[in-house]
C-alpha positions in Angstrom: 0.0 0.0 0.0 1.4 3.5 -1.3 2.0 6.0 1.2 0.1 9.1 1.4 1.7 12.4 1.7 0.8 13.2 5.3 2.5 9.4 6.1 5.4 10.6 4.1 5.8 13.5 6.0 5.2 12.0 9.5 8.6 9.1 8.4 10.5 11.9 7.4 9.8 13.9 10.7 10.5 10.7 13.0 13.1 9.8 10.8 15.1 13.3 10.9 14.8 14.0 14.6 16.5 10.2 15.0 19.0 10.8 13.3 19.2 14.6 14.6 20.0 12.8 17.9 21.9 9.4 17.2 25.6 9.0 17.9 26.5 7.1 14.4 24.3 5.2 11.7 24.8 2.0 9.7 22.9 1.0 6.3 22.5 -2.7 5.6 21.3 -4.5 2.9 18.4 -6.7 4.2 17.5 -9.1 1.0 16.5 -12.2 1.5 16.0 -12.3 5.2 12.6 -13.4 6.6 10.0 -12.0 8.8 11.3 -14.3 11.4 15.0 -13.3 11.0 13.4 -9.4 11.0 11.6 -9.4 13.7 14.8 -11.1 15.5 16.4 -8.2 14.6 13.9 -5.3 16.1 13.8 -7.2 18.9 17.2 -7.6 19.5 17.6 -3.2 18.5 15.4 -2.6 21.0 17.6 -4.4 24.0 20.5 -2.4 22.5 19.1 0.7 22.1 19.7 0.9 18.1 16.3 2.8 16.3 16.0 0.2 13.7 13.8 1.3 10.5 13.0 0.2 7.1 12.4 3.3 5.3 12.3 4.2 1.6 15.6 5.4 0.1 13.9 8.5 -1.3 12.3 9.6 2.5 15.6 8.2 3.9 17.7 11.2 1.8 15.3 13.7 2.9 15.5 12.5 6.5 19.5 12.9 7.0 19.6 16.1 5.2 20.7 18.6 7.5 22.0 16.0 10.3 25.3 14.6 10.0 24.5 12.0 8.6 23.7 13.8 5.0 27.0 11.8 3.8 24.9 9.0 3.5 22.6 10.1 0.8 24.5 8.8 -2.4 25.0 5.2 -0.7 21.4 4.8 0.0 20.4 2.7 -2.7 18.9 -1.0 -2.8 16.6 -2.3 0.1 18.0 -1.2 3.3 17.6 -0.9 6.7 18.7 1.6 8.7 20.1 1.3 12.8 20.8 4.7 14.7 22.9 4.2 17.8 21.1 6.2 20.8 23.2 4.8 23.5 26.8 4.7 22.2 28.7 5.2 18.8 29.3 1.3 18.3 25.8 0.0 19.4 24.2 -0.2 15.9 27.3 -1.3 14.4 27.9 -4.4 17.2 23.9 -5.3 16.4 24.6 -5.6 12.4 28.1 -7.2 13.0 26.9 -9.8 15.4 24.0 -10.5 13.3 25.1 -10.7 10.1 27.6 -13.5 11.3 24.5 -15.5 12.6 22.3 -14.2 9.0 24.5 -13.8 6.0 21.8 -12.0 4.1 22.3 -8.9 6.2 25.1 -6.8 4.2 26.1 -3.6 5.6 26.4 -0.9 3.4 27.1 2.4 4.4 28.9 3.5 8.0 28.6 6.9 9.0 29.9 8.5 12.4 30.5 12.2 13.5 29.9 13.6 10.0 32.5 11.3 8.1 30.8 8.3 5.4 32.9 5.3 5.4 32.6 1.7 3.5 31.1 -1.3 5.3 34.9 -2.5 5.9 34.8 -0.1 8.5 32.2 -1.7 10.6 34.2 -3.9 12.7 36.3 -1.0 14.1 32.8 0.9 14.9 31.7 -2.5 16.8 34.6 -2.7 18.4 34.8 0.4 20.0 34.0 0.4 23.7 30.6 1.4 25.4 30.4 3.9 28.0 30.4 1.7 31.0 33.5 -0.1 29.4 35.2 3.6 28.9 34.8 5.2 31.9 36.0 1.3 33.4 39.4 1.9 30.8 39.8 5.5 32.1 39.4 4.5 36.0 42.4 1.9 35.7 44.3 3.9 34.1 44.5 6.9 36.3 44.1 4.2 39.4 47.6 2.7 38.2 49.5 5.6 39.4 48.4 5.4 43.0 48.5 2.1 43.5 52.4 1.8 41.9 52.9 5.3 44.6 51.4 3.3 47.4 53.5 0.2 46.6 57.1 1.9 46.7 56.0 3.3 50.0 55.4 0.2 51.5 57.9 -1.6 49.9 60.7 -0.6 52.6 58.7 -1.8 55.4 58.2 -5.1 53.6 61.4 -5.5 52.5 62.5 -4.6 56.3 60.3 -7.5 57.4 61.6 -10.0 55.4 65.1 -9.8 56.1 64.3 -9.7 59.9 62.8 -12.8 58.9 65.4 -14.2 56.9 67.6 -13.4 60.3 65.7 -14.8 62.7 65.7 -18.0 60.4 69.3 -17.8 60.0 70.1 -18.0 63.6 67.6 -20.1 64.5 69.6 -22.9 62.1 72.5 -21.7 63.3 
């Protein structure tokens, strides 16, 4: 069933203030999946907090223009589906990567992150970039490290102190 103008208008809307608010965006070739395999696919978006949409191409070019994601426009051709991250830059990338592995019908297309367009090659080192929680964990250890190597050499005297007291004591006692 066609779309009406005023339907056309709402997708673009939605569609636009997405993308107005995501962190990066992948385009994937969906042929030849099923219904099954798509609705295994929205469901697992949603957990991940990846906007999944089918949209046509034509409403799709209208949608990203003006966002950064306008870079996109010329490789938005075929059947596709498109997956905003919300959360994190590497959410909607992890969700095509991992499930094109499992569904070899889903083909990414198009990556596109802070304003730059890059080939599907690309999507790997989007999925493997490291979500917030992971980040902030990264950071912590590092500046942790400092302190706890500080707090070492301070007590390593004392210890060191201790075991040749030790060693001493042992010493004479075989003695």
């Amino acid at each position: 069933m066609a779309l009406r103008l005023d339907d056309k208008k709402t997708v673009v809307e939605e569609v636009a203030a997405i993308a107005a608010q995501a962190h990066s965006a992948v385009a994937a070739e969906y042929r030849g999946l099923t219904v099954t395999e798509l609705t295994e696919l929205r469901k697992k978006a949603r957990e991940t907090g990846v906007y999944l949409r089918v949209v046509k191409n034509t409403l799709a070019r209208k949608a990203v223009e003006g966002t950064e994601f306008e870079c996109m426009k010329e490789g938005l051709v075929g059947p596709l589906i498109l997956a905003f991250s919300m959360e994190d830059p590497g959410c909607a990338a992890r969700l095509v990567s991992e499930f094109s592995k499992e569904h070899d019908k889903l083909i990414a297309k198009v990556v596109s992150i802070g304003g730059e367009l890059y080939d599907a090659s690309e999507l790997k080192r989007l999925a493997d970039l490291p979500t917030y929680d992971q980040a902030v964990s990264m950071l912590m250890s590092v500046m942790k490290a400092p302190v706890e190597k500080f707090v070492r050499t301070l007590a390593e005297p004392h210890a060191k102190l201790v075991r040749t007291v030790a060693a001493i004591k042992d010493q004479k006692e075989a003695a």
